[in-house]
N, C-alpha and C positions, 0 to 999 in steps of 0.2 A: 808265882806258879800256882799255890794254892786259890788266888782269888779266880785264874784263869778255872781251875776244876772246879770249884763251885760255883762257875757261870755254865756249864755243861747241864746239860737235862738229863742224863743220868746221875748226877750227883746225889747222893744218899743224903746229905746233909738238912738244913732247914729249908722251909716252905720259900717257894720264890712267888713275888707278887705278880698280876697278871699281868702279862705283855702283851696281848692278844694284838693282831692288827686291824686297825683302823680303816676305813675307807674314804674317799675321799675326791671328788671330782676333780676331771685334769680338759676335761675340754669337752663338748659339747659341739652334736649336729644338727640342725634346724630338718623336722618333716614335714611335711606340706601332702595335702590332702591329694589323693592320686585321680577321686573323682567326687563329684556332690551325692549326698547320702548321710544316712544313719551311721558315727562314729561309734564305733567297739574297742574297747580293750581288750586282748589277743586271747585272753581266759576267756571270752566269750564267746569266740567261734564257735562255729558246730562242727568240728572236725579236731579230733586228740592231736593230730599228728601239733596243729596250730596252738590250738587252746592249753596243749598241754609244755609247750616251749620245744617240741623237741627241736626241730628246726632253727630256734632263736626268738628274740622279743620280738617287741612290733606292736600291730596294731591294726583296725580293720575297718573298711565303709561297707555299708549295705546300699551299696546302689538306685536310685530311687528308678528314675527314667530315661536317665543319658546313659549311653556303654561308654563313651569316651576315656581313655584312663590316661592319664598323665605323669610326669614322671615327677615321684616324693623329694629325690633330692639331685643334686647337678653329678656328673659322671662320665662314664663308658660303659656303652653298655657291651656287656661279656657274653650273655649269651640271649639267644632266642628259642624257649623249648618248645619240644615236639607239639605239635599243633597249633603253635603260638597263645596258648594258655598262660605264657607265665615267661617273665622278664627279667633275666640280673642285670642288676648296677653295680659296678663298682666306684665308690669317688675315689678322689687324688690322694685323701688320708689313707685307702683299702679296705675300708668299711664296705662289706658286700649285702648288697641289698636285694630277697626278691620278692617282686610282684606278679603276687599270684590269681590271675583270674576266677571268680569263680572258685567252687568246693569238689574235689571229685574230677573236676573238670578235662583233667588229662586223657579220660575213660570216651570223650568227646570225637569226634574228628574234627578235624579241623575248622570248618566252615562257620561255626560263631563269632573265633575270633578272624581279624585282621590285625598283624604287625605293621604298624607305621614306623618303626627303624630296623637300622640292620646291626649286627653286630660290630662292634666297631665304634660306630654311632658316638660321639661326642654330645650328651644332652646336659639343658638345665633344667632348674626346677619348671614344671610347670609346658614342658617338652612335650605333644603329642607320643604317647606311647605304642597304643593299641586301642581299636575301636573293637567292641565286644557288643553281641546280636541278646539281650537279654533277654528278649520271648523268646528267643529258641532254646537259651540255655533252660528257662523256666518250662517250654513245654517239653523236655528230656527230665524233666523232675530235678534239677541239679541248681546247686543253689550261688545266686550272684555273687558272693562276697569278695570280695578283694583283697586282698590280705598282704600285707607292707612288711616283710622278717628281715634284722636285719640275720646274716646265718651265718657270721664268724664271731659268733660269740664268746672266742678264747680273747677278745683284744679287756674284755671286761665291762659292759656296758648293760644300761637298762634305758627301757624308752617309757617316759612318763609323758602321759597325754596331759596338754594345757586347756582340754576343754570336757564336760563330761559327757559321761557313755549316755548313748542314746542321741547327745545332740545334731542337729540335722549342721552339715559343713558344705563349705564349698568346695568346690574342686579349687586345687593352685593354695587354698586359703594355711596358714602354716597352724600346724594342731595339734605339734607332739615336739619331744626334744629328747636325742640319744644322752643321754652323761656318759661320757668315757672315764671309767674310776680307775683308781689307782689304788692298792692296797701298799700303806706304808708301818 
């Protein structure tokens, strides 16, 4: 009984050594570039809500010339938002992922983008997503970015990019990896 109370964290008695937890990856999701452009790390966006994680990790292209945006990883897709700016996926692990057209972009009506699926929608990597009007978003002052979160970031995960910021990617081409950790 005594060894049990001085295993207690209120116990008065001597110093306990640090147990602190560890972390540790448990499994891992391949992302794939959603179009060709300039790669970003998600601290880089120009928008807090992105840059600052509220939302979740992720990661970001700068669009060069194609609107084309494709999908980062295989799923269902759950929703299609207002104006068709911005797409969830969910895959089969419940990793929710969205892609979001564009900064600001909701502010938009609808007509830059086009949804190529519907909800529902069964896609793979590399799926027609949405075709987005880039002069038009550019001559509303608003800016291309595209931005990949994933936003249930209670499962424990961070997304490390496999290539660096700034480098020019292809669309389909795979360029970042979720870890799914585990604190033990």
């Amino acid at each position: 009984m005594l060894e049990f109370l001085r295993d207690q964290d209120w116990w008065p008695g001597e110093e306990t050594e640090d147990t602190s937890q560890t972390t540790e990856t448990i499994g891992h999701q391949d992302l794939y570039a959603p179009a060709s452009g300039d790669l970003l790390p998600i601290t880089e966006v120009a928008d807090a809500v992105f840059s600052q994680k509220m939302m979740g990790d992720g990661f970001a292209i700068q669009p060069l010339t194609e609107g084309q945006v494709f999908s980062p990883v295989a799923g269902r897709v759950e929703k299609i938002h207002t104006h068709e700016h911005a797409v969830s996926i969910v895959t089969k692990r419940g990793l929710e992922f969205l892609i979001h057209l564009g900064l600001n972009t909701v502010e938009l009506p609808g007509y830059p983008f086009k949804a190529l699926v519907a909800e529902g929608d069964q896609v793979e990597v590399g799926t027609p997503l949405a075709e987005m009007d880039l002069d038009a978003i550019r001559r509303h002052h608003y800016k291309t970015t595209i931005v990949v979160v994933l936003t249930n970031m209670d499962v424990g995960a961070e997304v490390q990019l496999l290539r660096a910021e700034n480098d020019q990617v292809k669309a389909k081409e795979k360029i970042a990896e979720l870890k799914v950790l585990e604190e033990g």
